[in-house]
C-alpha positions as a Markdown table, in Angstrom:
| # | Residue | x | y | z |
|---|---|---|---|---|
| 1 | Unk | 0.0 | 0.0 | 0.0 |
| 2 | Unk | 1.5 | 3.5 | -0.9 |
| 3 | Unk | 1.6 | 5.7 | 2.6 |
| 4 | Unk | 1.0 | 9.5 | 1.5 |
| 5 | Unk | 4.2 | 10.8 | 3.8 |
| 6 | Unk | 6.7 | 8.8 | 5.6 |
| 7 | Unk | 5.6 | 6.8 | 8.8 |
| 8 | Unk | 7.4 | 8.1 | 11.9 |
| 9 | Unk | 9.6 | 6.6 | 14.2 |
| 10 | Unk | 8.2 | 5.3 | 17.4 |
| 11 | Unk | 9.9 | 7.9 | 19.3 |
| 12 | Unk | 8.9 | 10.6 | 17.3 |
| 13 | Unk | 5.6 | 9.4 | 17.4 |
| 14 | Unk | 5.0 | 9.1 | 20.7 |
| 15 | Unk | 6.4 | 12.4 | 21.6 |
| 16 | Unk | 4.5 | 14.7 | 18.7 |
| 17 | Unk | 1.3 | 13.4 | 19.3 |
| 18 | Unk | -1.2 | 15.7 | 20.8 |
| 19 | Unk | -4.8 | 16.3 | 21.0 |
| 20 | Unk | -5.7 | 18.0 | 18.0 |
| 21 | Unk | -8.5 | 20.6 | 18.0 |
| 22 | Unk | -9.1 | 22.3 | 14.8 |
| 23 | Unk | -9.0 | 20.2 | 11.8 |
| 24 | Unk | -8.8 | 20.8 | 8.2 |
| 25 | Unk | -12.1 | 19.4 | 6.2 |
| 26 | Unk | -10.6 | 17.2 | 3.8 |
| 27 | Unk | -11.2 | 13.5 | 4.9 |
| 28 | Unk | -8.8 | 10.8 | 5.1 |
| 29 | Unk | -9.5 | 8.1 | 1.6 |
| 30 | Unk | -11.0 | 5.1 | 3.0 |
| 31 | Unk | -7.4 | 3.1 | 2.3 |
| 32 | Unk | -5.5 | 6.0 | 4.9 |
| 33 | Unk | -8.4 | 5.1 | 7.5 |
| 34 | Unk | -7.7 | 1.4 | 7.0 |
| 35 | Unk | -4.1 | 1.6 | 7.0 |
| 36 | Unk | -4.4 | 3.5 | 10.3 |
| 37 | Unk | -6.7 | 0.6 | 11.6 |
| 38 | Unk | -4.4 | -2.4 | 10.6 |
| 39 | Unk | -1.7 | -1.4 | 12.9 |
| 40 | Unk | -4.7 | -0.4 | 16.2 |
| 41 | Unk | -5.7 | -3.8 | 15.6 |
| 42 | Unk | -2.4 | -5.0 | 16.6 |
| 43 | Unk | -3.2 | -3.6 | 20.2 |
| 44 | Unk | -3.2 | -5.9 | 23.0 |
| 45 | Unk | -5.7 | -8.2 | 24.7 |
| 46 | Unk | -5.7 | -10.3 | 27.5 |
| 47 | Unk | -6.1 | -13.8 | 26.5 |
| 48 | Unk | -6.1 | -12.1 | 22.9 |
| 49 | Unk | -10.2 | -11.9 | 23.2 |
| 50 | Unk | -10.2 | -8.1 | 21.2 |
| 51 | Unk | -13.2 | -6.9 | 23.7 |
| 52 | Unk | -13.7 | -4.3 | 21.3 |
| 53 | Unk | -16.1 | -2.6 | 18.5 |
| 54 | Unk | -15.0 | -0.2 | 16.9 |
| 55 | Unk | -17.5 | 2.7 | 14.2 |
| 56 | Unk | -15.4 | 4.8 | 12.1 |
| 57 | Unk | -17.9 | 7.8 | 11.0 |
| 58 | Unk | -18.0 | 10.4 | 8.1 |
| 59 | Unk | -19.8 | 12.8 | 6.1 |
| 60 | Unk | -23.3 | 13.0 | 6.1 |
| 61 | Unk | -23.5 | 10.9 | 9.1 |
| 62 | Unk | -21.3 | 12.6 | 11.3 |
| 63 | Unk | -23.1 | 15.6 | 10.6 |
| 64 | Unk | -26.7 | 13.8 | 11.8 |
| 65 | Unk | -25.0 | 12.3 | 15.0 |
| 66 | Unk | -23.7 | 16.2 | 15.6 |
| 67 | Unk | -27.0 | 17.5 | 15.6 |
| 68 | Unk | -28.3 | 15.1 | 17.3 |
| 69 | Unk | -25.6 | 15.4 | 20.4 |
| 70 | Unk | -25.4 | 18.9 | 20.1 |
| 71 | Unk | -28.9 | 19.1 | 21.2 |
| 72 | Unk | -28.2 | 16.6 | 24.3 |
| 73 | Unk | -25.7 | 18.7 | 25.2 |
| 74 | Unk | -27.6 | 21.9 | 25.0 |
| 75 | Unk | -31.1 | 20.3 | 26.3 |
| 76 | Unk | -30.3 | 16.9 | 27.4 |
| 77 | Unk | -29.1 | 14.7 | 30.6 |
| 78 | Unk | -25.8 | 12.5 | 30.6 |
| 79 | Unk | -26.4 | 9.4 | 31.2 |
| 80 | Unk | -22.6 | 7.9 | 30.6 |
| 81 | Unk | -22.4 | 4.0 | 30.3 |
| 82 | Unk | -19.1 | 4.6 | 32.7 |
| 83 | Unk | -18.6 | 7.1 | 35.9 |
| 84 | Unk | -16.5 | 9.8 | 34.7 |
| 85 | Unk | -16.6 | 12.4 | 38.0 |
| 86 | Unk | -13.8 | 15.0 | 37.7 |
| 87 | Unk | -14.5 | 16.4 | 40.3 |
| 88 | Unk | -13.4 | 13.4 | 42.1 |
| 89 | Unk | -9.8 | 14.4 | 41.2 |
| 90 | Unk | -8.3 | 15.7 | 44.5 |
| 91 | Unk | -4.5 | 16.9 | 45.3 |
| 92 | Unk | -1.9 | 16.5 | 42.9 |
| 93 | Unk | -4.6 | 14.9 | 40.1 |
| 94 | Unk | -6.8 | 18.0 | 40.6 |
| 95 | Unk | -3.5 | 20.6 | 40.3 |
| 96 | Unk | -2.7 | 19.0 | 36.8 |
| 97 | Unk | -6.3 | 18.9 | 35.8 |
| 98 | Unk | -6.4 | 22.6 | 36.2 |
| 99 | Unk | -3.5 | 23.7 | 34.8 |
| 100 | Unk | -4.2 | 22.0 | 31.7 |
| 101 | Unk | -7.5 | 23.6 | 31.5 |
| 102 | Unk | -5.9 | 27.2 | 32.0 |
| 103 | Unk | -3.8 | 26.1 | 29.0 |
| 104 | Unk | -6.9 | 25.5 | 26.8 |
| 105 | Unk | -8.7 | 28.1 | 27.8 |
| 106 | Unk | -5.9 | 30.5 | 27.1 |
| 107 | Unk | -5.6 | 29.1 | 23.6 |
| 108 | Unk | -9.3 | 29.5 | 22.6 |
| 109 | Unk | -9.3 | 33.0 | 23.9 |
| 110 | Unk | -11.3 | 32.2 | 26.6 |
| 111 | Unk | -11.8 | 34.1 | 30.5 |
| 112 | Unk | -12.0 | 32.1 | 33.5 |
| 113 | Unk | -14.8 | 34.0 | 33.9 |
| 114 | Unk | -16.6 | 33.6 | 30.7 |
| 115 | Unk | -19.2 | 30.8 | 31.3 |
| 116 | Unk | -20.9 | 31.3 | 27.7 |
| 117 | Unk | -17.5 | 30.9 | 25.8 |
| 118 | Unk | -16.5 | 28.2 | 28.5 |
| 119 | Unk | -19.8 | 26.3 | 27.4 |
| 120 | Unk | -19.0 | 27.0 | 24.0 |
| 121 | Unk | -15.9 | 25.2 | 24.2 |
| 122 | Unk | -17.3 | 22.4 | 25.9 |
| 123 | Unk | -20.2 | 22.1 | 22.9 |
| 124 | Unk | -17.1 | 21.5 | 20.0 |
| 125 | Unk | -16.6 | 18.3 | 21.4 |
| 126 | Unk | -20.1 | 17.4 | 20.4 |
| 127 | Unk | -19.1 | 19.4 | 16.7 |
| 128 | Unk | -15.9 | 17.0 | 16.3 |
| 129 | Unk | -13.8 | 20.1 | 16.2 |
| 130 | Unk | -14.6 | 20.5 | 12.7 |
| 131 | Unk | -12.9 | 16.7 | 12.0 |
| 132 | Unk | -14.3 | 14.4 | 8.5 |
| 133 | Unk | -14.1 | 11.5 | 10.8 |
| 134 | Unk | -14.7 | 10.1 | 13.9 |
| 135 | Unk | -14.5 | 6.7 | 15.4 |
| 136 | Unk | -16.3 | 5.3 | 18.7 |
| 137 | Unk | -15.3 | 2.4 | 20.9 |
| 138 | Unk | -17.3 | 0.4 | 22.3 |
| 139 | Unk | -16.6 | -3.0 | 24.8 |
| 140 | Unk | -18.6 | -6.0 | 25.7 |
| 141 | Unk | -20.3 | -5.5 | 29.1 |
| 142 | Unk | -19.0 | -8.6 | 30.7 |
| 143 | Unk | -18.1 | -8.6 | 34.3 |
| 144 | Unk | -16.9 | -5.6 | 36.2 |
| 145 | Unk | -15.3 | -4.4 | 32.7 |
| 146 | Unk | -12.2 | -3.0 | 34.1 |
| 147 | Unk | -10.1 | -5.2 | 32.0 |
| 148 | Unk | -12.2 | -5.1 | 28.7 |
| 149 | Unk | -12.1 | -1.5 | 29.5 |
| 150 | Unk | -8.1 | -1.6 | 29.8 |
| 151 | Unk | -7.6 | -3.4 | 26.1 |
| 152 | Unk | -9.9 | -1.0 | 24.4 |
| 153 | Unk | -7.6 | 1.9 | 26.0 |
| 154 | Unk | -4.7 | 0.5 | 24.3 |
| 155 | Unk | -6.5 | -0.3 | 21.3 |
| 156 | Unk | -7.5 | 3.8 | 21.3 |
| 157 | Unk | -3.8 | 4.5 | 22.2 |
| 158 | Unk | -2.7 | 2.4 | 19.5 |
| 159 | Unk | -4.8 | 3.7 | 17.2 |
| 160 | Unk | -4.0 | 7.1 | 18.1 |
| 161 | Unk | -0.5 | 6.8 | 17.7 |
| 162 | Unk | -1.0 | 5.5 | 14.0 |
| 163 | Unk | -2.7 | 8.5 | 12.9 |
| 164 | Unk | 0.3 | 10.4 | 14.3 |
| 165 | Unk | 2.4 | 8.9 | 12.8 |
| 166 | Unk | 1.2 | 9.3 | 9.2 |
| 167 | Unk | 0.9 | 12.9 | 10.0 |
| 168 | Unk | -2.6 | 12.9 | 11.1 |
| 169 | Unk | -4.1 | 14.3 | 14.4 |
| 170 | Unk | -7.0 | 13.0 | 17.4 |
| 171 | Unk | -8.1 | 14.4 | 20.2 |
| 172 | Unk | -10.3 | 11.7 | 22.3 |
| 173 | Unk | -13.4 | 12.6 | 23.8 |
| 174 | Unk | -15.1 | 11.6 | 26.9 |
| 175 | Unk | -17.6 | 13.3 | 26.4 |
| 176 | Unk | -18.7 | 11.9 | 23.1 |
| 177 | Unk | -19.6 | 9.2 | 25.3 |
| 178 | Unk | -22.6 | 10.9 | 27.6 |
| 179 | Unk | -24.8 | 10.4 | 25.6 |
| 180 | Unk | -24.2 | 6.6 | 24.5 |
| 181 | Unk | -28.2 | 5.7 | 24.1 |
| 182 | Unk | -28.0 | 8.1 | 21.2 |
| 183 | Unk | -24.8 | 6.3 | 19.5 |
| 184 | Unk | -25.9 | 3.4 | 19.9 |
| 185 | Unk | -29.2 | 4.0 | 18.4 |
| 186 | Unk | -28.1 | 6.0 | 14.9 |
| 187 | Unk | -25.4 | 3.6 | 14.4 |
| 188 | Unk | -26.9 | 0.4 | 15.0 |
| 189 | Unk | -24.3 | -0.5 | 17.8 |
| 190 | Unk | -25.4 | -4.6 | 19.4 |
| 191 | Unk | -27.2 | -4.6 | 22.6 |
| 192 | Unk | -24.7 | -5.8 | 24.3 |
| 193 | Unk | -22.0 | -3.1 | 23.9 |
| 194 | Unk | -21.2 | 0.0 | 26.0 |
| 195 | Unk | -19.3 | 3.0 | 24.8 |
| 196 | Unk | -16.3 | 4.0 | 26.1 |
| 197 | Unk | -15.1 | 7.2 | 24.2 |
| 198 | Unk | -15.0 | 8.8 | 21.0 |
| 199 | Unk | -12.0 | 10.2 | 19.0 |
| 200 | Unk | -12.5 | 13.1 | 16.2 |
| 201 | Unk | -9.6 | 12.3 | 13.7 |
| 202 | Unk | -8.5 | 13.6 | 10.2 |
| 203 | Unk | -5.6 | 16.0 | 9.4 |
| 204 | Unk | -4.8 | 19.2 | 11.4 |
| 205 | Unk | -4.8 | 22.6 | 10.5 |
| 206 | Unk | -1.4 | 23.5 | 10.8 |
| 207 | Unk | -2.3 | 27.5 | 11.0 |
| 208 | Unk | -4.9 | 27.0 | 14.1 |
| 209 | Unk | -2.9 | 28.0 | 17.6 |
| 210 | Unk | -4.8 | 26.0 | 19.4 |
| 211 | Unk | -2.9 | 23.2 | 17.8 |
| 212 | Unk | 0.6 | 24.6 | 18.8 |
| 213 | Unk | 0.2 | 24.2 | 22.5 |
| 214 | Unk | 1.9 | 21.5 | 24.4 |
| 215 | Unk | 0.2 | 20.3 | 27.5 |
| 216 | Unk | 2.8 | 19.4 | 30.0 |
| 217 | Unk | 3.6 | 15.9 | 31.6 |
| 218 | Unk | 4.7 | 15.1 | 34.9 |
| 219 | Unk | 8.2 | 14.7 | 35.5 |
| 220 | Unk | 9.0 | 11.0 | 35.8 |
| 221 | Unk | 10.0 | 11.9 | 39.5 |
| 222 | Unk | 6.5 | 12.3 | 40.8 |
| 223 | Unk | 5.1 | 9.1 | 38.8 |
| 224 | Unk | 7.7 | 6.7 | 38.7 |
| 225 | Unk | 9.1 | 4.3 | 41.5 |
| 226 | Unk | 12.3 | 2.2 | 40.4 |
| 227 | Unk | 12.9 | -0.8 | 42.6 |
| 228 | Unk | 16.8 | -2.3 | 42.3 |
């Protein structure tokens, strides 16, 4: 298959990726999208069972499922197949939370005090960020699903990392997945199936500041314990 730019090293790739949030509107060819998905599906499984399900989703349906979430958001009540409280983040969790916020905000232009722009903000998760594509995961409810839930993170990791490093951009979204009843039902999803996240994806506009920040990581110091 004949890869539009060069694939990145691993290193490169992991460092460079970022959560993209203004795309450009041309969409990935259907052969980019699957190129990208042959290397996720290499992702790890326990007992190499793949809990997953994954819908990729593009033009005139993304834009039905937008209108359709935008109006949850705007009118509707979460009901999240998984807890997601942040305010449950306390200490040192909480301190990182917020500075990363502050570093979004300032990007976008937008006051601590602004709620409208702060809700705003909040709503172009339900828009995709202006991305062609976006793909949702979804997971087998079987047991407690903590470890079905743990393969399909490294499957979004992994999948992730292969748009980077073909020079495309993500950003994954939790809260694509508040209002799962509606995925589920205007893509056809199994009963059976709960959704974990979704991830806006296609190729970022290299002019938008927003994509230029860098959100910081902890220092190895304050998450890291070597043993010897």
């Amino acid at each position: 298959m004949n890869q539009i730019t060069p694939i990145l090293d691993f290193s490169t790739t992991a460092q460079t990726r970022q959560s993209i949030r203004d795309f450009l509107p041309e969409p990935l060819s259907r052969a980019e999208i699957e190129a990208v998905l042959e290397d996720a599906r290499r992702a790890p499984s326990a007992v190499n069972a793949q809990p997953w399900l994954m819908h990729m989703v593009s033009g005139e349906m993304l834009q039905k499922l937008s209108d359709v979430l935008v109006e949850k958001f705007r009118h509707g009540t979460p009901n999240p197949d998984f807890i997601y409280e942040q305010s449950a983040f306390a200490d040192v969790y909480e301190t990182r939370m917020r500075e990363s916020y502050k570093i979004l905000y300032e990007a976008f232009n937008v006051s601590r005090a602004d709620k409208k722009g702060r809700k705003n903000f909040a709503e172009e998760n339900v828009r995709f960020y202006g991305a062609p594509h976006a793909a949702f995961f979804f997971a087998p409810d079987i047991t407690d699903n903590v470890n079905v839930a743990m393969d399909v993170g490294m499957l979004v990791q992994t999948f992730m990392l292969a748009l980077t490093a073909r020079g495309f951009g993500s950003v994954p979204q939790l809260l694509l997945a508040f209002y799962p009843d509606v995925v589920r039902e205007l893509l056809a999803v199994p009963k059976g199936y709960k959704l974990l996240v979704g991830v806006s994806f296609g190729r970022p506009n290299p002019a938008s500041p927003a994509n230029n920040i860098r959100i910081p990581r902890a220092p190895l110091g304050e998450t890291v314990v070597f043993h010897d």
